[in-house]
N, C-alpha and C positions, 0 to 999 in steps of 0.2 A: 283298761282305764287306769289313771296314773294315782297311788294313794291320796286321799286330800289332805291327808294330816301332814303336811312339810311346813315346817316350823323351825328349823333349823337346818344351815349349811351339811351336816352330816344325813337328814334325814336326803337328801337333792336326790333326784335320780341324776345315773352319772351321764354327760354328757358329750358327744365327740360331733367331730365337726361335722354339719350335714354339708351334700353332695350339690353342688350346686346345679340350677334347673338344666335340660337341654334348651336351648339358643333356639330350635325351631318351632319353641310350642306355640301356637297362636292365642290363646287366651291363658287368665291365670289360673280358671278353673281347669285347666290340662295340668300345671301342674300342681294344682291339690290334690287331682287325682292319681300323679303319677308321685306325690309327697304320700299316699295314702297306699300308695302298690310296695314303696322300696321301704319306706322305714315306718311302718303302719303303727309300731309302737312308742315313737317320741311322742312328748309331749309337746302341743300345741297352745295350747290356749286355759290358763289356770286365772279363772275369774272371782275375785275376794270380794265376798256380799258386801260386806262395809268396810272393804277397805285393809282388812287385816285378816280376817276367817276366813280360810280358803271353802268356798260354793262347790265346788266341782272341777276338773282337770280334764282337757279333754287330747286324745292323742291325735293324732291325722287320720288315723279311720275312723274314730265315730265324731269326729267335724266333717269326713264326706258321707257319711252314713244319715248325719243328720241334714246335711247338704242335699244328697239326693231325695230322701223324706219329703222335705219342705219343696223340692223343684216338681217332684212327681205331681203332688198338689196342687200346685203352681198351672202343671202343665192341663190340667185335669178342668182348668178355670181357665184356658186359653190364653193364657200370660206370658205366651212368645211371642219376644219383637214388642211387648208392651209395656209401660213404665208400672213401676210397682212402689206405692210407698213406703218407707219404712222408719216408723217410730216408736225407737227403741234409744234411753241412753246404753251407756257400755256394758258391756256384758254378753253372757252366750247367748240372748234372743237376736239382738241384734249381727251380732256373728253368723247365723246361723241364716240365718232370712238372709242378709245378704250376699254369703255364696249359694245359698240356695234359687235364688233368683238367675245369677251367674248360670249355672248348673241347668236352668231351667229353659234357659237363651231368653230371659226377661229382660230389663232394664232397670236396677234399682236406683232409688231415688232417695238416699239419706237425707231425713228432715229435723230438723228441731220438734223432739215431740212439744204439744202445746201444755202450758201451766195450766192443769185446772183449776187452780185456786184462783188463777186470772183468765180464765178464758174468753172472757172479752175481749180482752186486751193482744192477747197472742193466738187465737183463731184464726183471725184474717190474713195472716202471710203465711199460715198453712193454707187455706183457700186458695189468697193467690198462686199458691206453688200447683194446687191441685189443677188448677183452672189453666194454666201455662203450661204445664206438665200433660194435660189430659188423661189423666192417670183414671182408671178404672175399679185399681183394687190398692186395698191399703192393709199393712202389716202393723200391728201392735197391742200394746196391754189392752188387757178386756177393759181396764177403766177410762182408758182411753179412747178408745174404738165406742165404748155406751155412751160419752162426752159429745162426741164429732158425729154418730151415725145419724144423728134425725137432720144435721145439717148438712151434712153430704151427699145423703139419700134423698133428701131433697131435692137440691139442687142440681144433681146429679143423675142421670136416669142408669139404672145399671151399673151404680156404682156396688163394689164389695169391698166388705172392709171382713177385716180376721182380723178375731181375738186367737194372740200366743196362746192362751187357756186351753180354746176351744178347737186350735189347731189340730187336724186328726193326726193320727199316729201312721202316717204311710209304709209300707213294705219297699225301703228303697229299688226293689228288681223292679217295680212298676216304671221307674224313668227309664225317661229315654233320652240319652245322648242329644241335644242339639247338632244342626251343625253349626261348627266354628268359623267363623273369619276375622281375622286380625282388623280388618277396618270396619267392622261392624261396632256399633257403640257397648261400650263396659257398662257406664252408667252415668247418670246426670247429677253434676253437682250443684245444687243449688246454695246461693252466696246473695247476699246481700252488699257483701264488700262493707266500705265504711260510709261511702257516697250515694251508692244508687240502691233502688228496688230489687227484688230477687230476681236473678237470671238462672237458664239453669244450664251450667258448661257441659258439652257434649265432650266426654272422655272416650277415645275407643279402645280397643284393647291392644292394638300397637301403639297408643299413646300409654299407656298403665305399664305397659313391659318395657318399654324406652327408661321410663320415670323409675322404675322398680330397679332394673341391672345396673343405671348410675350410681345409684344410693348403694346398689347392696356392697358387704363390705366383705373382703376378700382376706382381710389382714388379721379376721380375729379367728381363732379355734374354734371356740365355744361362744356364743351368742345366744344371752338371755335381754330379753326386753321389757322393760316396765310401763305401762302408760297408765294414766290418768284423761288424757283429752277426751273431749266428746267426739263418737265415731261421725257425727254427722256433720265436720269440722274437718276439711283438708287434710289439713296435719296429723288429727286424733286417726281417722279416718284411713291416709296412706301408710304414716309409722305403725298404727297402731294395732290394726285389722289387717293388710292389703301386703304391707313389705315382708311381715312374719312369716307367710306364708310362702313367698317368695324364694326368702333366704334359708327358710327350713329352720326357723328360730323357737324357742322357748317363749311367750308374750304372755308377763304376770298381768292380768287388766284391770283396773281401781276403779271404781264409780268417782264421776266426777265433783259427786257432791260429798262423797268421802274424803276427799282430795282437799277441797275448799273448806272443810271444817275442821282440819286435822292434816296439815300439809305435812308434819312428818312421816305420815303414815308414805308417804309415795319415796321417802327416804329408806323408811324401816324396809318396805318391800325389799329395794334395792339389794339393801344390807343382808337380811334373812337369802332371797333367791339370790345372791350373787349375780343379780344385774349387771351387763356389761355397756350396754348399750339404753339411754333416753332421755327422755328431752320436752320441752314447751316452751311456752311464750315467754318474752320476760317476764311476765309480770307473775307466773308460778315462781321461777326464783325467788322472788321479790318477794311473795309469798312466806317462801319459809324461812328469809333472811328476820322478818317480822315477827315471826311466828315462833323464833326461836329461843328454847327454854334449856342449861345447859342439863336441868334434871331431867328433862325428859331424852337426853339424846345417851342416857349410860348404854352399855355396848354398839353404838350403832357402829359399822366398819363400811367406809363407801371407797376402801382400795380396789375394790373390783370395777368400778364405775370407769368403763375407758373412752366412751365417748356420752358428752351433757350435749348433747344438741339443743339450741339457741336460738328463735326465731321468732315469724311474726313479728313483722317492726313496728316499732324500733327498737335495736340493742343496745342498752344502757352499760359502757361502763363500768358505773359506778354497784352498778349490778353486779356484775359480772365480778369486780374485785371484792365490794361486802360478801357475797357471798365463799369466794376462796377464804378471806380473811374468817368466817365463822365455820365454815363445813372442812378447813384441812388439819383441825388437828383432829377430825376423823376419820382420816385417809384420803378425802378427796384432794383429787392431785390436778393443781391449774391445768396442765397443758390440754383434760379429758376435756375442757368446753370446747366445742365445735361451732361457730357462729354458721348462721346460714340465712339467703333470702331466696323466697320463693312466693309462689302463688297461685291459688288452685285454677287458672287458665291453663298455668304451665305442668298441671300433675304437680302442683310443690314445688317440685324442683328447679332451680337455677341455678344459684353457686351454691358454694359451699366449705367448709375449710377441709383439711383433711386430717385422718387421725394423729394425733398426737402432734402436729405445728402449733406453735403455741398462738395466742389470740393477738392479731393484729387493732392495737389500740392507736391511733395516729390523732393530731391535733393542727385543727385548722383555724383560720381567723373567721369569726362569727361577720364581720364585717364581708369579705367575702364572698362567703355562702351565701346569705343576703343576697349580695348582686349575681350572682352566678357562678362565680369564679370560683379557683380550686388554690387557695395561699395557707402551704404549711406552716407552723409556726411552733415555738414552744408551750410547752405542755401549761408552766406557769403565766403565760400572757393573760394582761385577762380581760382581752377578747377572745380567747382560744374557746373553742368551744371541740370535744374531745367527739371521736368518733370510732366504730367496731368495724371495721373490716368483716366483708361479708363472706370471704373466700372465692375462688377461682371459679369460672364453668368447669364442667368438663370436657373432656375430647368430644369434638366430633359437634360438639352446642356452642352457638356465636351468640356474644350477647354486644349490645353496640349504644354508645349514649348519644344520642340524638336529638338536637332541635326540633323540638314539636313544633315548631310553625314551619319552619322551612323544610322538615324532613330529611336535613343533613348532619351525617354523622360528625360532631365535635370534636376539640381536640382534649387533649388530658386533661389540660386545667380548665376542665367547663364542666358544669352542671347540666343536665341536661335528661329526658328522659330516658328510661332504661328500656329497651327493642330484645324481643328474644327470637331467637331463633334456633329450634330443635325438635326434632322425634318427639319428645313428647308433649309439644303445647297443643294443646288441645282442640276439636273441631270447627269450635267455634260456640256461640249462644243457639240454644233449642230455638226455633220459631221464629230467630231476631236476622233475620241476612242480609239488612243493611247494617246492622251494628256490626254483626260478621265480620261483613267486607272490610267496616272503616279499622276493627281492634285487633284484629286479626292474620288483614291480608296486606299490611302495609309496606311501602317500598322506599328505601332510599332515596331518595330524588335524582342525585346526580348519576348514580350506578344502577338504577331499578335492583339492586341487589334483594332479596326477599324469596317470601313474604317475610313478616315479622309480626310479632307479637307486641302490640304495643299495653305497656303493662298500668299506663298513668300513675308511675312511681318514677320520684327523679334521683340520681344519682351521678356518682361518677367513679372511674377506676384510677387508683395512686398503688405503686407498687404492687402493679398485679392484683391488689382487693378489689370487692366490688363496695363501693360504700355509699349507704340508703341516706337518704335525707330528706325525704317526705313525699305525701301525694302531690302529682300534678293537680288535681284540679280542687286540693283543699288549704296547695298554696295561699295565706294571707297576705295582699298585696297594700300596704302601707304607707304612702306618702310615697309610691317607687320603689319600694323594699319590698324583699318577698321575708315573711316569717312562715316557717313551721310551726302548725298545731300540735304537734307532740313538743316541741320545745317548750311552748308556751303553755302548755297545762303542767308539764314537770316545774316547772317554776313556781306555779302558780299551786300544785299541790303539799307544797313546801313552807308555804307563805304562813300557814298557822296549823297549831296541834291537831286542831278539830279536822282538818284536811288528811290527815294521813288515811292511808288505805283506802280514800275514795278516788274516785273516778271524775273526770269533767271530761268539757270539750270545748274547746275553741274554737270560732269558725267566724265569718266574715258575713256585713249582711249588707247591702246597697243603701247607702244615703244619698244625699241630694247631690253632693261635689264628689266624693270619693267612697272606699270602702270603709265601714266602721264595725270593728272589734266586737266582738261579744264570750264574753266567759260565762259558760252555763257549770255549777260545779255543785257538786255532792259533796253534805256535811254530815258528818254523825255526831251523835247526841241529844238530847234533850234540845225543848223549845227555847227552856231558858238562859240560852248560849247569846252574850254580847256579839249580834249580829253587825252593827257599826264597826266594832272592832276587827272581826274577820273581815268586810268588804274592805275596812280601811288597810288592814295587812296584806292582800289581795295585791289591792292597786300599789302600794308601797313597794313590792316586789316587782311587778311588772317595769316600773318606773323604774328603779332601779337598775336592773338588769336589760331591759331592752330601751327605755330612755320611751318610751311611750303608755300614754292609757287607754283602757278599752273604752268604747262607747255605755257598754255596760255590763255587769257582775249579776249573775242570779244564783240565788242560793237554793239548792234541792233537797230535799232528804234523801238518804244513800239508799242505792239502789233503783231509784228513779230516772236512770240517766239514760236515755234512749239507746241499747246497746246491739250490736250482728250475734248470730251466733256463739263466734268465737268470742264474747267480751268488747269487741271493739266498741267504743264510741262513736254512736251513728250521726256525724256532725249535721251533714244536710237534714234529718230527719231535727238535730235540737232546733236549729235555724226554721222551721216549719212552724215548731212547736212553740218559739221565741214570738216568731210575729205572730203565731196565729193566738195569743196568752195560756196556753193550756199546760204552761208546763206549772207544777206543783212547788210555787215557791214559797220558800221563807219566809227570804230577804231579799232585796235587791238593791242595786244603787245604780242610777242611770246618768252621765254626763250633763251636767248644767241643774238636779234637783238638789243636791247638799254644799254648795256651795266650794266644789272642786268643776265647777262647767262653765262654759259659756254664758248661761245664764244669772249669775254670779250679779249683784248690783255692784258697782266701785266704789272701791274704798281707797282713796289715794294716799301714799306712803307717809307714814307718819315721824319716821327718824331719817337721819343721814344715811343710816345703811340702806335701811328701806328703799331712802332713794335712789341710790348708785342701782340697788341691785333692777330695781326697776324699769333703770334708764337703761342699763344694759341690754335687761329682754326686751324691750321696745325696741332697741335698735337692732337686734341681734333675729327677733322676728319679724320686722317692719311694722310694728303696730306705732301709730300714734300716741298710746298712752295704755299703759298696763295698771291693773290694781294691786293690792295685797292679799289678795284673796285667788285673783289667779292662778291656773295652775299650767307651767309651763306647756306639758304637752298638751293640755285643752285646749292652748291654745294655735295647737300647729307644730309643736318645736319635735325633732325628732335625734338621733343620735349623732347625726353631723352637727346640727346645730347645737347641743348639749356639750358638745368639744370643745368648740368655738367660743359660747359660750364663759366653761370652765376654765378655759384660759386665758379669758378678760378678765373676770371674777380673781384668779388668782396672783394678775398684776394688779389690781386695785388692792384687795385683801391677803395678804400674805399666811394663809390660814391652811396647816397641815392638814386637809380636811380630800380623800380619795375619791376619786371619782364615783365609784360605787356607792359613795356616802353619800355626796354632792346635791345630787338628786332626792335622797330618802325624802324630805320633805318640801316635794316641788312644786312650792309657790312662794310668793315674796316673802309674805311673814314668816312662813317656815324655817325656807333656807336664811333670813338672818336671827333668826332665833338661833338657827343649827352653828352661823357661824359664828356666834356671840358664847354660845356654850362652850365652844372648840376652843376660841381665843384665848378664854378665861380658864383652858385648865392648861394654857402654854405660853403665856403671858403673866408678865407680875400686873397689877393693876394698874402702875403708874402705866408703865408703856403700853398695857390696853387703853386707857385717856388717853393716851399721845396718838395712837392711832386713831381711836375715834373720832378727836380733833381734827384729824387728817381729811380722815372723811366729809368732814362737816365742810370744808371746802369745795369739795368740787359742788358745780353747779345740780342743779335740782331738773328731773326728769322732765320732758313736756306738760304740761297740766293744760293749754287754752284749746286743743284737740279736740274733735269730737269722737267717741270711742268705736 
């Protein structure tokens, strides 16, 4: 056993490089065991109760000592070949139960343990999981297991659930050896994704060792690992538990609710063990870009830090520089961020950057992307919309951008879905064999090349990156435009103070002619927060920046946001929750109720400018006659048309006033409020009258119309 008191870089035990696995073991539990034969005294797994107190340390033989413990048990309960649940967040229980399952030839089945403080609420997709799963026996805290057993045992005939508490204490000689085969299943990951209901991916164990010997990393010495994810999360799950082992690493492991209340502490670890190697979603950086206090970071050192692995899309950026720009004057050194995309169909893995190339940040026209197309452009344009290069496959892994309707591979400058093809993408869905078939076993059209992986992520490759640009099927489709819902909540989380550090979702819901907008979004604060105000900042950004408004704005309180395991925003679950009224609002402001909609009574223009401006969107959206009170995009008008537009507007009104601006307040009254303010602080008065004057000339918009 490894001391627990390490608290300092001098106290480390010292570390040389481990021996990498042999190439023909058929599962990972061979070599745990054979990590537990050759260097039975490294340290493995050093688990920090809250985050900073070192719990316990464990070396490679008493993680297989307590491996075989838990399998013997296992076997004792006939749990070969059968799914096993296991809810546990991070830490040695969960550790330990899931190679012990391995060990045992079970099936583990990593779940989101449920909230008891909501177990109403977060029950039933443990259920589901149980009921899809067929799962018999379940692994976890005794307060957990006394929460769920009257409803399992119920429902269940023969169901067994263990308490960690009550777990006996096995004589590991009692196991016995499984046999092994590389295409027998590792374990089932069960995902919610962002879109759909829980499935549960059949990983085998030639898909885990495929996924495992890409990642592992050849080029460092000594390998210490730090994680914070939840193991029951892909990425928490493969980095964090699964690759350690693999590589023969050192893995510090943070509870994840330590993490989220104290984001430097996943820094401090690093600093103290001399972390070389870890990583999350953006939005952990994002996290302790936030979070950041310059007194609480005295000593921290993160020159050890040589790969920040980056994931979970989307890659922000703006991320990615705030945080060099705050964490390097304490050693962090840009080049260590690693972007990467993956997905637990593919074991995680797909591309990825490699150590020390620096981060591919590239800039495309938002116009564009939009319609499909792939047009570089500079960084300052500003329709540029900036994007993270995801990194290369590896050898031997074909990944290919594809026309989802046609099933033919595209060319460079297309958008189009991302196809994977490799070792380790995974069996397919438990139970599900025509979904199988269609996400799984797809083919080229023209080449039958395949099968492939169809991942419902769109993308495309520009110098060799692979670069994300949203879900296929949560694309928003817009007057003919497709928008991204990660574009459009970062916008939208921007829009006012009260927004920061929360969460929304954007998603699209069927009206009568086309698709209409819905921003569902998390506020923090008090009730007595000017609701008007945020919706109206809200819609002001959108408008702005994309030249369109949503059909409608709901305000949540934080934490409300219907979210997967990993944090995602469960967009099709808001839109359920949209039409069906159940989601816990605020505020809200819906199209045509405050006098920014359709339903708007007319008010016809009451000056010269009013009028011009007026006569122009009439003509410019084909309406017979426009109000003062309308509001461009209610009324149809989108960002071709907002061009078009601005460049009528700018030969009538010669008003230094940017496109960006243009729109801030888009409706009649507005915009010549906005450009009468402009005029008047770039004009003397006389020649504001002169132009006025000018105005008062041209003819007056339609009025004998009917609206």
């Amino acid at each position: 056993m490894v001391p627990d008191s390490l608290t300092s870089p001098q106290s480390l035990p010292k570390r040389v490089r481990p021996p990498d696995p042999p190439a023909d073991f058929p599962t990972l539990a061979a070599v745990l065991r054979w990590r537990a034969h050759t260097t039975p005294d490294a340290p493995a797994f050093t688990f920090l109760a809250d985050g900073e107190t070192p719990q316990t340390t464990w070396t490679y033989a008493d993680l297989d000592l307590r491996a075989r413990s838990i399998a013997a048990y296992l076997q004792s309960h006939g749990a070969d070949g059968q799914r096993v649940l296991i809810l546990f967040e991070a830490g040695c229980e969960f550790t330990a139960s899931f190679y012990g399952c391995l060990y045992a030839g079970a099936i583990p089945v990593p779940v989101n343990p449920p909230d008891l403080f909501r177990l109403s609420r977060t029950l039933p997709r443990l259920e589901a999981v149980v009921e899809d799963a067929q799962a018999r026996l379940i692994i976890g805290p005794q307060a957990v297991v006394q929460a769920v057993a009257e409803t399992f045992c119920r429902k269940a005939a023969g169901m067994h659930l263990v308490a960690w508490e009550a777990l006996p204490s096995y004589d590991g000689q009692l196991w016995n050896p499984p046999q092994e085969d590389e295409k027998e299943l590792a374990f089932l990951q069960y995902t919610s994704g962002s879109t759909g209901t829980p499935r549960g991916i059949m990983v085998s164990h030639l898909n885990l060792l495929a996924s495992l010997a890409a990642m592992h990393r050849e080029d460092l010495e000594s390998v210490v690992g730090v994680s914070w994810l939840p193991p029951y999360h892909d990425m928490g799950l493969i980095g964090g538990v699964l690759l350690p082992v693999y590589s023969g690493r050192w893995i510090i492991v943070i509870p994840t609710q330590a993490f989220v209340e104290r984001p430097l502490r996943w820094l401090r670890a690093i600093s103290i063990y001399r972390g070389t190697t870890s990583g999350g979603p953006n939005f952990g950086y994002e996290l302790c870009i936030r979070k950041f206090r310059p007194e609480q970071c005295e000593g921290l050192d993160l020159s050890c830090w040589k790969i920040a692995v980056v994931g979970a899309e989307p890659v922000w950026p703006e991320t990615i520089e705030r945080f060099i720009a705050t964490f390097r004057p304490y050693g962090f050194r840009p080049e260590a961020f690693l972007p990467a995309y993956g997905l637990a169909e593919a074991v995680l893995n797909v591309t990825s950057g490699r150590w020390y190339e620096p981060v591919v940040i590239r800039s495309f026209l938002r116009d564009g992307l939009e319609e499909g197309r792939v047009v570089p452009c500079e960084p300052n344009h500003p329709r540029a919309r900036r994007l993270v290069g995801c990194g290369r496959p590896w050898n031997g892994h074909r990944v290919a951008i594809v026309d989802p309707k046609t099933s033919r591979e595209l060319p460079p400058d297309r958008i189009g879905e991302i196809w994977v093809r490799s070792p380790n993408v995974a069996q397919g869905y438990w139970n599900r064999p025509e979904e199988t078939q269609q996400v799984f076993h797809a083919r080229l059209a023209d080449t039958q090349e395949g099968p492939f992986l169809r991942t419902g992520d769109l993308g495309f490759f520009y110098e060799g990156q692979l670069f994300f640009v949203g879900r296929l099927k949560e694309v928003i489709v817009l007057r003919g435009r497709n928008y991204y819902p990660q574009d459009i909540e970062a916008v939208v989380a921007k829009a006012h103070p009260a927004l920061s550090g929360c969460q929304g979702a954007a998603f699209s819901i069927a009206g009568e002619q086309e698709e209409r907008l819905v921003i569902v979004q998390e506020v923090r604060g008090s009730k007595r927060r000017d609701w008007q105000r945020i919706l109206e900042a809200i819609r002001r950004e959108l408008a702005a920046e994309f030249c369109f408004l949503p059909y409608a704005v709901v305000l949540i309180p934080a934490g409300r946001l219907p979210r997967t395991s990993s944090g995602k925003p469960r967009r099709r679950r808001c839109g359920e929750m949209f039409l069906a009224g159940s989601l816990e609002v605020l505020a809200q402001w819906r199209a045509g109720r405050d006098g920014l909609g359709p339903e708007v009574p007319y008010v016809p223009p009451r000056t010269p400018l009013e009028q011009a401006i007026a006569k122009a969107w009439a003509e410019v959206l084909t309406l017979p006659k426009v109000g003062i009170h309308d509001n461009f995009f209610a009324l149809g008008g989108n960002s071709l048309l907002a061009m078009g537009l601005y460049v009528r507007l700018k030969e009538l009104v010669p008003v230094d006033l940017p496109l960006d601006r243009f729109f801030e307040r888009p409706t009649v009254a507005g915009l010549a409020e906005l450009i009468t303010e402009t005029l008047a602080t770039q004009l003397s008065e006389e020649n504001l009258e002169q132009l006025l004057t000018q105005i008062e000339t041209l003819p007056e918009a339609p009025s004998d119309a009917c609206r």
